[in-house]
C-alpha positions as CSV (number, residue, x, y, z in Angstrom):
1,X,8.5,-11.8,-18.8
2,X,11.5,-9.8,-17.1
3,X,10.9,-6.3,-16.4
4,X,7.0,-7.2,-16.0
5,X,5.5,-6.0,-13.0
6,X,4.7,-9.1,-10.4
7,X,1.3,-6.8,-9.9
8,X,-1.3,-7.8,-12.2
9,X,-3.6,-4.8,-13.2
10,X,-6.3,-6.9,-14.0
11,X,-7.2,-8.2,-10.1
12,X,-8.3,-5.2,-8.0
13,X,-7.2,-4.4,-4.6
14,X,-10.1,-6.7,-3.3
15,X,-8.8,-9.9,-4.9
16,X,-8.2,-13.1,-2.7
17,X,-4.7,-13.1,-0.9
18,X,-4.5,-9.5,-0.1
19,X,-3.3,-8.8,3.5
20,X,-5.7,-6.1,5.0
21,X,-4.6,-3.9,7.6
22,X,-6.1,-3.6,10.2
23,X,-7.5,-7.0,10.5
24,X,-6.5,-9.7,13.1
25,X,-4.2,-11.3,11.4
26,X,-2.0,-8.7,9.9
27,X,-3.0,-5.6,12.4
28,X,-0.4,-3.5,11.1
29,X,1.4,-2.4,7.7
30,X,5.0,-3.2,9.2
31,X,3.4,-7.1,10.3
32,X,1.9,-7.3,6.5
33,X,5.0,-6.2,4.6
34,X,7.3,-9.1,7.5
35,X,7.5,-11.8,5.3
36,X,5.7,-10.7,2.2
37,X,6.6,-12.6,-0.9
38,X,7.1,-11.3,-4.1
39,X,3.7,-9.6,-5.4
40,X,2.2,-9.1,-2.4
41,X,-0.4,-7.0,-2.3
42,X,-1.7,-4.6,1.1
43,X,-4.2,-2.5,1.1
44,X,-4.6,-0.2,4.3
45,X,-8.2,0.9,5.6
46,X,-8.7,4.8,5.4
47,X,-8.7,6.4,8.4
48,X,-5.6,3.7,9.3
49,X,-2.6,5.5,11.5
50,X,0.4,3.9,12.5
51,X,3.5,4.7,14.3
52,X,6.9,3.0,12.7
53,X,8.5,2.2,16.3
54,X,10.8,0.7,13.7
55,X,12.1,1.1,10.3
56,X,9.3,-0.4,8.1
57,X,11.9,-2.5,5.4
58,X,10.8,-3.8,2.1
59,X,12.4,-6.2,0.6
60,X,10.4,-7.8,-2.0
61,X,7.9,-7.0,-4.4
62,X,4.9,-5.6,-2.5
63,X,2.3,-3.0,-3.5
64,X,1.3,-1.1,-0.6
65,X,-1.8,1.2,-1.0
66,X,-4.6,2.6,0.7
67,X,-8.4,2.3,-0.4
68,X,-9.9,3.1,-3.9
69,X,-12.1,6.3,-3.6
70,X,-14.7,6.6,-6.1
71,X,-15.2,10.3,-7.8
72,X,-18.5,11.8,-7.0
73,X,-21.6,10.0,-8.6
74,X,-19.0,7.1,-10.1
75,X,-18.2,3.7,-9.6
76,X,-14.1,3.2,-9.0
77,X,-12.0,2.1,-11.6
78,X,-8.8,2.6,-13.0
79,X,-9.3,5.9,-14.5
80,X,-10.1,6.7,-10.7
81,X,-7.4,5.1,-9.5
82,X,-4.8,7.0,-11.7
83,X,-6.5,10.3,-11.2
84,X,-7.0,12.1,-7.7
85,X,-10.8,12.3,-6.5
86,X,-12.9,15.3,-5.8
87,X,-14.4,13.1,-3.0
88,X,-11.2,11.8,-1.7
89,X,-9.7,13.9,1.8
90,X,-6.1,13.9,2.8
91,X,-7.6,12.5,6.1
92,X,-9.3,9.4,5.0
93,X,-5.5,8.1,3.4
94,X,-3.9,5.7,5.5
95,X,-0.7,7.4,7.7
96,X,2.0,5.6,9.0
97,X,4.2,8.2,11.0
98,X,7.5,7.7,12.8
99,X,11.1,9.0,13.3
100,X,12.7,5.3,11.4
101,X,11.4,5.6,7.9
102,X,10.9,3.6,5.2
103,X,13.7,1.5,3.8
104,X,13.3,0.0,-0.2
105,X,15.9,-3.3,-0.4
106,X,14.4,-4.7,-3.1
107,X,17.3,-4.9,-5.0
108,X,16.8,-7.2,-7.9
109,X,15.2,-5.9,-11.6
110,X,12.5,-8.3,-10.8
111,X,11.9,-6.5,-7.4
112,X,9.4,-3.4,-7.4
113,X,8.0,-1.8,-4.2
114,X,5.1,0.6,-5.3
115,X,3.2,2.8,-2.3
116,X,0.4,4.6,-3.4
117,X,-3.2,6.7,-1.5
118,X,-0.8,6.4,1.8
119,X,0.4,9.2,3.5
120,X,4.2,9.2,5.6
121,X,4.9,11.6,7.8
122,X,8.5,10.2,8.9
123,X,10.6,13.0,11.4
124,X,13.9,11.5,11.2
């Protein structure tokens, strides 16, 4: 329906098609997000750091999100996922760092870039 969003909350992170970074085919965020289609999902290890020799552009639909933490003594979920973890360190998010930044052209209503457990530390 228009104004849905082209990220289904019922598959989790781990669902088939999802382009993990790092892995050897899509080694970093900026090679994940290059040619993306429309709901497109990435999920960046913890621990992952990258320098943006570029600006990292986004131009379709593409959630971008580091990995689900689990609070202490719990299994993840969505409650977890909405709500910051006790267990969770600043550290363990995903960083992408750069002097470029992070440019959102996803222009059209159907279009939605969400970013979310990453951390940017952009200098320019």
């Amino acid at each position: 329906p228009p104004g849905a969003s082209p990220f289904s909350s019922s598959s989790p992170p781990s669902a088939a098609g999802a382009r993990r970074v790092p892995s050897p085919e899509w080694p970093t965020v900026a090679m994940a997000a290059e040619g993306a289609e429309d709901g497109t999902r990435i999920v960046v290890a913890a621990g992952h750091v990258e320098t943006l020799h570029a600006p990292l552009i986004l131009d379709r639909a593409v959630l971008i999100e580091g990995p689900r933490t689990p609070p202490c003594g719990g299994e993840g979920g969505e409650a977890s996922a909405a709500a910051p973890s006790s267990s969770s360190s600043a550290e363990e998010d995903p960083l992408l760092v750069g002097e470029e930044g992070v440019i959102v052209a996803a222009g059209a209503a159907r279009n939605r870039v969400m970013l979310r457990r990453l951390r940017l530390r952009i200098a320019g």
